[in-house]
VEXDREN-623248 format. One record per residue (C-alpha): residue in three letters; x, y, z. Coordinates in steps of 0.001 Angstrom, whole numbers, always signed. Layout:
// VEXDREN-623248
   r    east   north      up
 ALA       X       Y       Z
...
***
This chain:
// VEXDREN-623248
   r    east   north      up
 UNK    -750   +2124  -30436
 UNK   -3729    +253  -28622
 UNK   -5303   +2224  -25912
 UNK   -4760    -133  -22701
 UNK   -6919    -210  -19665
 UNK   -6417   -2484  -16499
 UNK   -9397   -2751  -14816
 UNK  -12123   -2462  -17830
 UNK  -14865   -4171  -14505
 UNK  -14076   -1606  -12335
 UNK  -12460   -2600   -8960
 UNK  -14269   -5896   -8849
 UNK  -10845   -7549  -10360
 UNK   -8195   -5990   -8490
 UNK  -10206   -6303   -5369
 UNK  -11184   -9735   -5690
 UNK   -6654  -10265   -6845
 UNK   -6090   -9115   -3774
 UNK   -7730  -11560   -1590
 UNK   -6520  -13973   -3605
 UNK   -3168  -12879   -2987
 UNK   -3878  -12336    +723
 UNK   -5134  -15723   +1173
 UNK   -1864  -17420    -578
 UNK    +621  -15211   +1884
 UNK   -1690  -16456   +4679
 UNK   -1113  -19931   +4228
 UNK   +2391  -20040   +3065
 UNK   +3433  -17340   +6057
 UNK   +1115  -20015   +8153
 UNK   +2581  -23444   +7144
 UNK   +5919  -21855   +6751
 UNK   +5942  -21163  +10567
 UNK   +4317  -24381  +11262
 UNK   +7342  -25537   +9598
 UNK  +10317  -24109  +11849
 UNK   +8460  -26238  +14583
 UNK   +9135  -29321  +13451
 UNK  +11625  -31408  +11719
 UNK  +12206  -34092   +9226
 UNK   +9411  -35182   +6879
 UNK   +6930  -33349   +8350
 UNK   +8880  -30314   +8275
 UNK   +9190  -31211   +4296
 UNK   +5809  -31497   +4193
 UNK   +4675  -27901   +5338
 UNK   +7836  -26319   +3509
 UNK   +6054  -28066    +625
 UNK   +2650  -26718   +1478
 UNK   +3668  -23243   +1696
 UNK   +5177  -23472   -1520
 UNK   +2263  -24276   -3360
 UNK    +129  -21873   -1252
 UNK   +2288  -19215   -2343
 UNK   +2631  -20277   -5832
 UNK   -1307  -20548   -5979
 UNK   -1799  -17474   -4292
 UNK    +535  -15156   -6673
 UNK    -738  -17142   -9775
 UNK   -4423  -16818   -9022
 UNK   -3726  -12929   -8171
 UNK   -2421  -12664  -11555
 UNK   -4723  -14183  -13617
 UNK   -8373  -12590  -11429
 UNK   -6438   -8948  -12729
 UNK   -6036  -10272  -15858
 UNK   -9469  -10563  -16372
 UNK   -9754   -6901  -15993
 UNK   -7411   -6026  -18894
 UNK   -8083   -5244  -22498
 UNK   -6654   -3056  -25501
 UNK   -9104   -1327  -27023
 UNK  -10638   -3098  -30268
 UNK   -8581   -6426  -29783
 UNK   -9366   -9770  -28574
 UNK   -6976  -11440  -26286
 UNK   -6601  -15133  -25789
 UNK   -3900  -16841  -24442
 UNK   -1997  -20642  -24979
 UNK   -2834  -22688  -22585
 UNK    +497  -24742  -22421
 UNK   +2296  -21617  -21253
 UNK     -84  -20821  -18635
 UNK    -153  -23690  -17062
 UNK   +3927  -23575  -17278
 UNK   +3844  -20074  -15410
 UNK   +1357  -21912  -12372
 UNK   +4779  -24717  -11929
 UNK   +7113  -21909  -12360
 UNK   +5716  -19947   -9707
 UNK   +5387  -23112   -7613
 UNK   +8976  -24593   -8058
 UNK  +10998  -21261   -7559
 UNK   +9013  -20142   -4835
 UNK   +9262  -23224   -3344
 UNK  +13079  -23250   -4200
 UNK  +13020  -20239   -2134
 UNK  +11017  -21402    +987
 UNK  +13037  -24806   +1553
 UNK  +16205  -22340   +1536
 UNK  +15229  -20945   +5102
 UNK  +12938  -23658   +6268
 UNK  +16583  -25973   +5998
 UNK  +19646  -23253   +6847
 UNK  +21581  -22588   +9820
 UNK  +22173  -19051   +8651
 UNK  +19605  -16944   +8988
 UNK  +20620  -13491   +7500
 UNK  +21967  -15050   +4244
 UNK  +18858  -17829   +3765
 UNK  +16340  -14705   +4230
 UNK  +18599  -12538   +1597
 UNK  +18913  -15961   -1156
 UNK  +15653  -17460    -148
 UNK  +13806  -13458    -347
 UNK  +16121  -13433   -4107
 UNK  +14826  -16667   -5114
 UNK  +11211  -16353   -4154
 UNK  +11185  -12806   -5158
 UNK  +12390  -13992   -9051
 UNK   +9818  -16404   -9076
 UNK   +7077  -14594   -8235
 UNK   +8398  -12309  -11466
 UNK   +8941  -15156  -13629
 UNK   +5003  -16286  -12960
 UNK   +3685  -13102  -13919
 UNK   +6277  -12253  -17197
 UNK   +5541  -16131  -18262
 UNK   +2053  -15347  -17863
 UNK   +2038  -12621  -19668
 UNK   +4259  -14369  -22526
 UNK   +1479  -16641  -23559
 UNK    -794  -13638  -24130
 UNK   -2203  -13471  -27321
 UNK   -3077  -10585  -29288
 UNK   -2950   -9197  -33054
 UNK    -639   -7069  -32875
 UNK   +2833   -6616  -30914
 UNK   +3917   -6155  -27220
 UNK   +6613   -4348  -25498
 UNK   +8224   -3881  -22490
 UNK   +9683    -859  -20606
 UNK  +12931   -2335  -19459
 UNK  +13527    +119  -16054
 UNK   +9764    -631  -15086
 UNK   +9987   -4231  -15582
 UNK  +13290   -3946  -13438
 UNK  +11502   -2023  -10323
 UNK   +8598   -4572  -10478
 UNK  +11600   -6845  -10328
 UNK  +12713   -5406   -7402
 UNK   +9267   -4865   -5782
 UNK   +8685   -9008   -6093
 UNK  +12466   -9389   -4677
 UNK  +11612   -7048   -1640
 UNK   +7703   -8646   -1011
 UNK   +8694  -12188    -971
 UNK  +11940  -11217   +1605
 UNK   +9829   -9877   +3762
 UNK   +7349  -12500   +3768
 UNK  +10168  -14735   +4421
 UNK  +11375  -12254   +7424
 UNK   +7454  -12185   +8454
 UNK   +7431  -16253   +8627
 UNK  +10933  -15929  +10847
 UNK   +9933  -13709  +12988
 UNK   +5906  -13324  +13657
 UNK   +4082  -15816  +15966
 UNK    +922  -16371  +16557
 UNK   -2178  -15843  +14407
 UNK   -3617  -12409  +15320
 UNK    +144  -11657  +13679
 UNK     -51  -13403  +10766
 UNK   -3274  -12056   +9803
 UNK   -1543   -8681  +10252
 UNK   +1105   -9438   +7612
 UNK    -630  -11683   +4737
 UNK   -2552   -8399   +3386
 UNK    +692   -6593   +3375
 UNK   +2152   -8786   +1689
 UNK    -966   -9392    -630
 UNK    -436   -5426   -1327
 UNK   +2947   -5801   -2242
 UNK   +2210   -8644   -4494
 UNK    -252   -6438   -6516
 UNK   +2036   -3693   -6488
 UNK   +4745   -5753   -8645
 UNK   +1787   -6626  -10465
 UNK    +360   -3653  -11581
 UNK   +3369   -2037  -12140
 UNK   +4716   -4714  -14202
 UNK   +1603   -4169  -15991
 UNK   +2219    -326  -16974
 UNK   +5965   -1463  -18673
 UNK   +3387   -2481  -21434
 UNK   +2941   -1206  -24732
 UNK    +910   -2627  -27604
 UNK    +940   -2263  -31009
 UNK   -1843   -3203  -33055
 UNK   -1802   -4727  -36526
 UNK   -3012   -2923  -39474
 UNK   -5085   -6374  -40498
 UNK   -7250   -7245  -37474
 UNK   -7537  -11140  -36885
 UNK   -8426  -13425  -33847
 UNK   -5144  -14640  -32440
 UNK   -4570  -18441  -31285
 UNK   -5702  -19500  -27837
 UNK   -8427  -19490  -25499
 UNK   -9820  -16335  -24135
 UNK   -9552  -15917  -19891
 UNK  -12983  -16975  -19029
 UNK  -12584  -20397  -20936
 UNK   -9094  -21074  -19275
 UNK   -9345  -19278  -15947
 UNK  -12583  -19877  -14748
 UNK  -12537  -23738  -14552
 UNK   -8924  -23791  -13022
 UNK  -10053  -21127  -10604
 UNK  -13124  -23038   -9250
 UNK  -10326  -26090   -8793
 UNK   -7722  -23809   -6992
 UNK  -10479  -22114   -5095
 UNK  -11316  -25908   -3771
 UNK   -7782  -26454   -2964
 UNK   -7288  -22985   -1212
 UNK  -10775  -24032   +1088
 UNK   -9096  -27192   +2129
 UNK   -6357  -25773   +3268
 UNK   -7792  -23555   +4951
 UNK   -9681  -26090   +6809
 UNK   -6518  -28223   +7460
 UNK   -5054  -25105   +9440
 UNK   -8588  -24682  +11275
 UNK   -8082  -28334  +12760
 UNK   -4030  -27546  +13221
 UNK   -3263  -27604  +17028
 UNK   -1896  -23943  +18861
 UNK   +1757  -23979  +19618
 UNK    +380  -23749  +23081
 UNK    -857  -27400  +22899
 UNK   +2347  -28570  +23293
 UNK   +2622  -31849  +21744
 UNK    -417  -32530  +19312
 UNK    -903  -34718  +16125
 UNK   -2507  -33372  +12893
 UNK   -2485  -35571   +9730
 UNK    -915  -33656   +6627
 UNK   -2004  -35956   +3785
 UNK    -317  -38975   +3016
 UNK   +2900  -38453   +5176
 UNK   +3369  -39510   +9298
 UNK   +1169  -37087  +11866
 UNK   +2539  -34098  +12476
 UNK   +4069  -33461  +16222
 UNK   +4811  -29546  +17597
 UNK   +7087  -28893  +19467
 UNK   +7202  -25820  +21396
 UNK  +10510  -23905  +21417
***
Protein backbone atom coordinates (compact mmCIF):
# COMPACT_ATOMS: atom_id res chain seq x y z
CA UNK A 1 0.00 0.00 0.00
CA UNK A 2 1.65 3.47 -0.97
CA UNK A 3 1.89 5.85 1.85
CA UNK A 4 -0.25 8.98 0.53
CA UNK A 5 0.22 12.53 1.55
CA UNK A 6 -1.86 15.62 0.30
CA UNK A 7 -0.05 18.49 0.81
CA UNK A 8 3.79 17.17 0.42
CA UNK A 9 4.53 21.73 0.04
CA UNK A 10 2.98 22.38 3.06
CA UNK A 11 -0.09 24.73 2.98
CA UNK A 12 1.23 26.67 0.04
CA UNK A 13 -1.18 24.33 -2.28
CA UNK A 14 -4.29 24.17 -0.48
CA UNK A 15 -4.01 27.80 0.34
CA UNK A 16 -3.22 29.03 -2.93
CA UNK A 17 -6.70 26.12 -4.18
CA UNK A 18 -8.57 28.06 -2.22
CA UNK A 19 -8.31 31.38 -3.74
CA UNK A 20 -8.59 29.88 -6.74
CA UNK A 21 -11.76 28.50 -5.81
CA UNK A 22 -12.84 31.75 -4.12
CA UNK A 23 -12.17 33.74 -7.10
CA UNK A 24 -14.34 31.28 -9.52
CA UNK A 25 -17.53 31.49 -6.90
CA UNK A 26 -16.90 35.27 -7.05
CA UNK A 27 -17.42 35.69 -10.53
CA UNK A 28 -19.97 33.12 -11.29
CA UNK A 29 -22.11 34.30 -7.92
CA UNK A 30 -21.23 37.94 -9.63
CA UNK A 31 -22.28 37.46 -13.32
CA UNK A 32 -24.93 35.09 -12.22
CA UNK A 33 -26.69 38.04 -10.43
CA UNK A 34 -25.80 40.36 -13.13
CA UNK A 35 -27.76 37.92 -14.99
CA UNK A 36 -31.34 37.97 -13.23
CA UNK A 37 -31.13 41.75 -14.27
CA UNK A 38 -31.40 41.44 -17.59
CA UNK A 39 -32.92 39.48 -20.31
CA UNK A 40 -32.44 37.95 -23.66
CA UNK A 41 -28.95 37.64 -25.15
CA UNK A 42 -27.33 39.46 -22.75
CA UNK A 43 -28.81 37.56 -20.06
CA UNK A 44 -27.27 34.39 -22.14
CA UNK A 45 -24.27 35.96 -22.14
CA UNK A 46 -23.57 36.35 -18.28
CA UNK A 47 -25.39 32.87 -17.61
CA UNK A 48 -22.58 31.84 -19.97
CA UNK A 49 -19.89 33.72 -18.14
CA UNK A 50 -20.66 32.37 -14.86
CA UNK A 51 -20.50 29.06 -16.17
CA UNK A 52 -17.12 29.14 -17.23
CA UNK A 53 -16.07 31.15 -14.13
CA UNK A 54 -17.28 28.43 -12.12
CA UNK A 55 -16.02 25.70 -14.21
CA UNK A 56 -12.50 27.49 -14.16
CA UNK A 57 -12.65 28.18 -10.69
CA UNK A 58 -13.44 24.41 -9.41
CA UNK A 59 -10.99 23.03 -12.11
CA UNK A 60 -8.08 25.28 -11.25
CA UNK A 61 -8.83 24.47 -7.37
CA UNK A 62 -8.38 20.97 -8.24
CA UNK A 63 -5.48 20.80 -10.10
CA UNK A 64 -3.19 23.83 -7.61
CA UNK A 65 -4.04 20.74 -4.71
CA UNK A 66 -3.01 18.35 -6.94
CA UNK A 67 0.23 19.62 -7.07
CA UNK A 68 0.55 18.95 -3.45
CA UNK A 69 -0.10 15.18 -3.70
CA UNK A 70 2.24 12.26 -3.97
CA UNK A 71 2.54 8.43 -2.92
CA UNK A 72 5.52 7.78 -1.52
CA UNK A 73 8.28 6.34 -4.04
CA UNK A 74 6.02 6.80 -7.24
CA UNK A 75 5.92 9.19 -9.98
CA UNK A 76 2.63 10.49 -11.09
CA UNK A 77 1.82 11.85 -14.49
CA UNK A 78 -1.30 12.23 -15.94
CA UNK A 79 -2.98 12.06 -19.88
CA UNK A 80 -3.50 15.06 -21.03
CA UNK A 81 -6.64 14.28 -23.23
CA UNK A 82 -8.57 13.45 -20.07
CA UNK A 83 -7.65 16.49 -18.32
CA UNK A 84 -8.52 18.71 -20.57
CA UNK A 85 -12.00 16.59 -20.88
CA UNK A 86 -12.57 17.11 -16.99
CA UNK A 87 -11.93 21.36 -17.61
CA UNK A 88 -15.34 20.99 -20.44
CA UNK A 89 -17.01 18.68 -18.11
CA UNK A 90 -16.89 20.94 -15.33
CA UNK A 91 -17.80 23.80 -17.68
CA UNK A 92 -20.84 22.21 -19.53
CA UNK A 93 -22.64 20.66 -16.40
CA UNK A 94 -22.09 23.51 -14.34
CA UNK A 95 -23.22 25.57 -16.84
CA UNK A 96 -26.18 23.09 -17.46
CA UNK A 97 -26.90 23.91 -13.98
CA UNK A 98 -26.68 27.79 -13.97
CA UNK A 99 -28.95 28.36 -17.21
CA UNK A 100 -31.56 26.12 -15.16
CA UNK A 101 -32.29 29.11 -12.68
CA UNK A 102 -31.00 31.97 -14.70
CA UNK A 103 -34.23 30.76 -17.30
CA UNK A 104 -37.15 29.20 -14.73
CA UNK A 105 -40.20 30.57 -13.38
CA UNK A 106 -39.94 28.24 -10.42
CA UNK A 107 -37.70 29.08 -8.10
CA UNK A 108 -37.66 26.31 -5.35
CA UNK A 109 -37.43 23.46 -7.93
CA UNK A 110 -34.65 25.36 -10.44
CA UNK A 111 -32.44 25.96 -7.11
CA UNK A 112 -33.05 22.06 -6.04
CA UNK A 113 -32.26 20.67 -10.14
CA UNK A 114 -29.96 23.49 -10.98
CA UNK A 115 -27.98 22.96 -7.07
CA UNK A 116 -28.25 18.75 -8.38
CA UNK A 117 -26.85 19.51 -11.64
CA UNK A 118 -24.10 21.89 -10.73
CA UNK A 119 -23.37 19.99 -7.66
CA UNK A 120 -22.68 16.56 -10.06
CA UNK A 121 -20.56 18.47 -12.13
CA UNK A 122 -18.43 19.89 -9.92
CA UNK A 123 -17.92 15.90 -8.83
CA UNK A 124 -17.57 14.72 -12.23
CA UNK A 125 -14.49 17.45 -12.76
CA UNK A 126 -12.67 16.30 -9.91
CA UNK A 127 -13.36 12.11 -10.31
CA UNK A 128 -12.47 12.75 -14.25
CA UNK A 129 -9.53 14.47 -13.08
CA UNK A 130 -8.49 12.14 -11.03
CA UNK A 131 -9.22 9.27 -13.74
CA UNK A 132 -6.44 10.40 -15.96
CA UNK A 133 -3.97 10.07 -13.08
CA UNK A 134 -1.22 8.02 -13.75
CA UNK A 135 0.67 5.92 -11.52
CA UNK A 136 2.41 2.31 -11.34
CA UNK A 137 0.44 0.73 -9.47
CA UNK A 138 -3.51 0.60 -8.76
CA UNK A 139 -6.17 3.02 -7.31
CA UNK A 140 -9.23 2.64 -5.32
CA UNK A 141 -12.03 4.25 -4.12
CA UNK A 142 -14.00 4.21 -0.81
CA UNK A 143 -17.50 4.10 -2.15
CA UNK A 144 -19.46 5.90 1.15
CA UNK A 145 -16.65 8.69 1.05
CA UNK A 146 -16.85 9.27 -2.53
CA UNK A 147 -20.75 9.43 -1.91
CA UNK A 148 -20.51 12.26 1.01
CA UNK A 149 -18.05 14.26 -1.20
CA UNK A 150 -20.91 13.68 -3.58
CA UNK A 151 -23.17 15.15 -1.44
CA UNK A 152 -20.86 17.94 -0.14
CA UNK A 153 -20.48 19.22 -4.11
CA UNK A 154 -24.50 18.75 -4.38
CA UNK A 155 -25.01 20.95 -1.17
CA UNK A 156 -21.97 23.79 -2.16
CA UNK A 157 -23.10 24.44 -5.60
CA UNK A 158 -27.10 24.77 -4.19
CA UNK A 159 -26.17 27.13 -2.09
CA UNK A 160 -24.16 29.10 -4.36
CA UNK A 161 -27.10 29.01 -6.53
CA UNK A 162 -29.41 30.18 -3.38
CA UNK A 163 -26.43 32.84 -2.66
CA UNK A 164 -26.77 34.24 -6.47
CA UNK A 165 -30.87 34.35 -5.81
CA UNK A 166 -30.85 35.92 -2.97
CA UNK A 167 -27.59 38.23 -2.05
CA UNK A 168 -27.24 41.76 -3.56
CA UNK A 169 -24.77 43.89 -3.64
CA UNK A 170 -20.99 43.39 -3.51
CA UNK A 171 -19.93 43.77 0.16
CA UNK A 172 -22.42 40.43 0.05
CA UNK A 173 -20.99 38.63 -2.47
CA UNK A 174 -17.62 38.92 -1.19
CA UNK A 175 -19.13 37.46 2.00
CA UNK A 176 -20.27 34.26 0.25
CA UNK A 177 -17.54 33.37 -2.59
CA UNK A 178 -14.99 32.14 0.30
CA UNK A 179 -17.73 30.07 1.72
CA UNK A 180 -18.36 28.66 -0.99
CA UNK A 181 -14.57 28.37 -1.99
CA UNK A 182 -14.45 26.33 1.52
CA UNK A 183 -17.02 24.11 0.59
CA UNK A 184 -15.50 23.45 -2.72
CA UNK A 185 -12.24 22.25 -1.01
CA UNK A 186 -14.08 20.37 1.40
CA UNK A 187 -15.59 17.94 -1.44
CA UNK A 188 -12.19 18.07 -2.55
CA UNK A 189 -10.21 16.90 0.06
CA UNK A 190 -12.49 14.54 1.17
CA UNK A 191 -12.89 13.02 -2.11
CA UNK A 192 -9.27 12.82 -1.86
CA UNK A 193 -9.10 10.54 1.44
CA UNK A 194 -11.67 7.73 -0.48
CA UNK A 195 -8.18 6.95 -2.04
CA UNK A 196 -6.15 4.03 -1.78
CA UNK A 197 -3.11 3.03 -3.81
CA UNK A 198 -1.51 0.08 -4.49
CA UNK A 199 1.84 -0.04 -5.75
CA UNK A 200 3.33 -2.48 -8.24
CA UNK A 201 5.90 -4.91 -7.30
CA UNK A 202 7.98 -3.74 -10.71
CA UNK A 203 8.41 0.04 -10.44
CA UNK A 204 8.12 1.86 -13.93
CA UNK A 205 7.33 5.49 -15.12
CA UNK A 206 3.70 5.50 -16.14
CA UNK A 207 2.40 7.35 -19.45
CA UNK A 208 1.70 11.07 -19.33
CA UNK A 209 3.01 14.27 -18.38
CA UNK A 210 3.80 15.09 -14.85
CA UNK A 211 1.60 18.37 -13.20
CA UNK A 212 4.15 21.00 -13.65
CA UNK A 213 4.46 20.28 -17.50
CA UNK A 214 0.56 20.24 -17.96
CA UNK A 215 -0.66 22.57 -15.23
CA UNK A 216 1.59 25.26 -15.16
CA UNK A 217 1.20 26.58 -18.77
CA UNK A 218 -2.70 26.18 -18.68
CA UNK A 219 -2.67 27.90 -15.32
CA UNK A 220 -0.72 31.04 -16.46
CA UNK A 221 -3.61 31.05 -19.47
CA UNK A 222 -6.59 30.63 -17.00
CA UNK A 223 -4.94 32.98 -14.57
CA UNK A 224 -5.08 35.62 -17.71
CA UNK A 225 -8.61 34.81 -18.30
CA UNK A 226 -9.63 34.98 -14.52
CA UNK A 227 -7.71 38.83 -14.52
CA UNK A 228 -9.89 39.88 -17.35
CA UNK A 229 -12.74 39.12 -15.91
CA UNK A 230 -12.12 40.51 -13.17
CA UNK A 231 -11.50 43.70 -14.85
CA UNK A 232 -14.73 43.42 -16.96
CA UNK A 233 -16.74 43.43 -13.54
CA UNK A 234 -14.47 46.47 -12.27
CA UNK A 235 -15.85 48.59 -15.34
CA UNK A 236 -19.58 46.84 -14.81
CA UNK A 237 -22.05 49.66 -13.80
CA UNK A 238 -23.87 49.43 -9.89
CA UNK A 239 -27.45 48.37 -10.02
CA UNK A 240 -27.84 51.82 -8.64
CA UNK A 241 -26.91 53.35 -12.06
CA UNK A 242 -30.00 52.55 -13.33
CA UNK A 243 -29.73 52.13 -16.93
CA UNK A 244 -25.95 51.74 -18.04
CA UNK A 245 -24.18 49.98 -21.03
CA UNK A 246 -21.16 47.64 -20.58
CA UNK A 247 -19.84 45.67 -23.62
CA UNK A 248 -19.63 41.78 -22.87
CA UNK A 249 -17.49 40.63 -25.81
CA UNK A 250 -18.82 40.12 -29.06
CA UNK A 251 -22.63 40.26 -28.20
CA UNK A 252 -25.05 43.79 -28.01
CA UNK A 253 -24.16 46.20 -24.74
CA UNK A 254 -25.45 45.16 -21.84
CA UNK A 255 -28.51 47.36 -20.25
CA UNK A 256 -29.55 46.97 -16.18
CA UNK A 257 -32.39 47.26 -15.20
CA UNK A 258 -33.20 47.87 -11.72
CA UNK A 259 -35.99 45.76 -10.18
Amino acid sequence: MGHIDHAVHGWATPAISYLAACLGALLALRSTRWALLTEGRTRRNWLAFASVSLGVGIWSMHFIAMLGFAVRGAEIRYNVPLTVLSLVVAIVVVGAGIFTVGYSNHPVGSLLAGGVATGVGVAAMHYLGMAAMRISGSISYDLPIVAASVGIAIFAATAALWAALNIQGTAAVLAAAPVMGIAVCAMHYTGMTAISVQLSAVRSTPPGVIGLQFVFPLAVGLGTYVFSSALAFAVAPSKEAGRSSVFLGPAAPLTVRTR
